[in-house]
N, C-alpha and C positions, 0 to 999 in steps of 0.2 A: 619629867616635870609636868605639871598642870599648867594648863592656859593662864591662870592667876598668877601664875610666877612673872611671865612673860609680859601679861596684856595686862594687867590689874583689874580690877571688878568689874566696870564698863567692857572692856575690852575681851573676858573670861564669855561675858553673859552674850557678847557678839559673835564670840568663835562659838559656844553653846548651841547657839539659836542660827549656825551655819550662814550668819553673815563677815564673819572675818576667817580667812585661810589660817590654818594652826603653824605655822611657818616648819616645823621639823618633817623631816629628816631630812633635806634640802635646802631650806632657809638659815638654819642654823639659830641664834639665840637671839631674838629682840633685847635689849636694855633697856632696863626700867626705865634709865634717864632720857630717852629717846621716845617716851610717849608723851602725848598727849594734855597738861593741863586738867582738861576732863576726866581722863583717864586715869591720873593722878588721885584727882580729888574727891572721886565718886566713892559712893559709899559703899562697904563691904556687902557681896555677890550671897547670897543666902542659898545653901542649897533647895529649899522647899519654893522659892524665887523661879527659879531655874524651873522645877516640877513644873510649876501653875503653867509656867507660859507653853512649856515643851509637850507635856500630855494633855490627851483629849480630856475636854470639860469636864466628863463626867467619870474621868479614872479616878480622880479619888473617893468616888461614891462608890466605886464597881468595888474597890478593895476596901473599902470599911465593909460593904454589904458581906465581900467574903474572909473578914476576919472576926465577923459577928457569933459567937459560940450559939450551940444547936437549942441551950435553956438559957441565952440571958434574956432580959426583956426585948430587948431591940428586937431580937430574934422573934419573939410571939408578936411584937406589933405589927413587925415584915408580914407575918400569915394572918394575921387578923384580916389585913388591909386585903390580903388573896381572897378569903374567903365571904367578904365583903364585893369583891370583883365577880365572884361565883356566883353570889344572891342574885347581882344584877344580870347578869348574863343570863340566869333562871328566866328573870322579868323579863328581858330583852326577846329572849324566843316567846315566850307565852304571849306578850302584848303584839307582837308581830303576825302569829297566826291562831289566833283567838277570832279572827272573822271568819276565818274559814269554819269556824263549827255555827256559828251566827248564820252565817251566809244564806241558806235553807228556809230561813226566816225571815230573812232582812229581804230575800228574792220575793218572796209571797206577801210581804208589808209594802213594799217600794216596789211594788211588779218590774224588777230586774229580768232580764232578758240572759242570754248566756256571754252576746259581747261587751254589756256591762257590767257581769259578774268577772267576766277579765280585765277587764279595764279599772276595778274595784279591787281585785286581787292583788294586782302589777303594779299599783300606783306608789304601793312603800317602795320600791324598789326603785322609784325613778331618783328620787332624792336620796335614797339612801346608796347607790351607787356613786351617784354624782358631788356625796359629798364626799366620799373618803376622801379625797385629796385634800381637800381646803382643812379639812376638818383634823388631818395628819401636819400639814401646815402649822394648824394653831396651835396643835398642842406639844410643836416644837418652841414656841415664842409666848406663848401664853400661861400665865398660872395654871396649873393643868387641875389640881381640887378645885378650884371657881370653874375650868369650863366644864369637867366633867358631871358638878352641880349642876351648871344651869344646864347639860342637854339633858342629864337625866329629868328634870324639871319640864323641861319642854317635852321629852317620848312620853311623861306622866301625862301631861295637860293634853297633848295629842288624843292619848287611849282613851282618857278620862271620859273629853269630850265626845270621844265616836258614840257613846249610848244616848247622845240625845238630838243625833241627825235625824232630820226627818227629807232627806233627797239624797240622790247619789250624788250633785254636785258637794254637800256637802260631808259628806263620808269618805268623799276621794280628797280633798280639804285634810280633814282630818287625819289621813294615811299617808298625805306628805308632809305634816308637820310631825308626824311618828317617826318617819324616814330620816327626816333631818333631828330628830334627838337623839337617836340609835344608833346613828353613825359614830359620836363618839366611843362605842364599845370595844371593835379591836385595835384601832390606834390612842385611843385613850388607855386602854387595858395594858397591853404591851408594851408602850411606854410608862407608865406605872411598875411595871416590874421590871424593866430594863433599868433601873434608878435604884430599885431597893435589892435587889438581887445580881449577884456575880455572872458572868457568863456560866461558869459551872455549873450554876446551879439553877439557872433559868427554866430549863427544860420542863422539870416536876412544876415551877409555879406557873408557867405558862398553858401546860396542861389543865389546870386544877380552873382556869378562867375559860 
């Protein structure tokens, strides 16, 4: 017999959710007329009830992603959205070491030295290290389209700006505000396909970003 028989809807969704002992093979048969008022009067126990609370948040995203056929639209909007992840990732390496071909020039205009051409090198890296965390943080709790808009808006306005430094204070300025928009790319990316895509199937769009 089912916990429903025994505990009625409140009391099914208790033993469910491993707050109430299923009383068999030892206990023997609860009676109905021995419950509870509440337990009584509560409304009928829903299976897909039971789903929400018992599976992780995002199982029912993981199995619609993997019962999504290989031509319906969902399915091309799923890779669009990858292949959009892949543009950026292109931008992401090119704006990141795009000073390094500069560098030669920007030494001989701003008479850079060698320990400030390190220290000009190194400086994406300071922020962009120190943010993965916070940055993995936000975009468990945050609209993840609006943050990944505004970092990609901010690594823009970073790069943008680097062509109209005229000092290392501000070029190294400019390569940590590049640092801190960047950051969003493998925890934003990753999380972006962990939501549209199955575990099965992760692997190929994980690759492709």
């Amino acid at each position: 017999m089912s916990p429903m028989r025994y505990f009625g809807s409140q009391g099914a969704r208790q033993c469910l959710m491993g707050r109430r002992r299923f009383p068999f093979p030892t206990g023997g048969p609860i009676l109905l007329g021995t419950l509870s008022a509440a337990d009584r009067t509560a409304p009928a126990i829903k299976q897909n009830d039971v789903e929400s609370e018992v599976m992780p948040r995002d199982a029912h995203q993981y199995a619609d992603g993997a019962a999504l056929g290989h031509n319906s639209p969902a399915n091309s909007r799923r890779w669009t959205i990858v292949w959009l992840l892949f543009a950026a990732s292109l931008i992401n390496y090119l704006d990141r070491s795009s000073i390094s071909l500069a560098l030669p020039l920007l030494s001989k205009d701003l008479g850079l030295g060698p320990e400030s051409k390190g220290l000009l090198l190194s400086a994406f890296f300071w922020t962009y290290a120190l943010m993965q965390i916070p940055i993995g943080w936000a975009a468990d709790r945050v609209n993840l389209r609006w943050l990944y808009f505004s970092a990609f808006v901010l690594w823009s306005l970073g790069q943008g700006l680097t062509g109209f430094a005229t000092s290392l204070g501000v070029l190294i300025l400019f390569r940590l505000l590049l640092g801190i928009g960047e950051s969003i790319y493998l925890p934003g990316g990753t999380k972006i396909v962990s939501i549209l895509f199955a575990s099965t199937e992760r692997g190929t769009s994980l690759r492709s970003i």
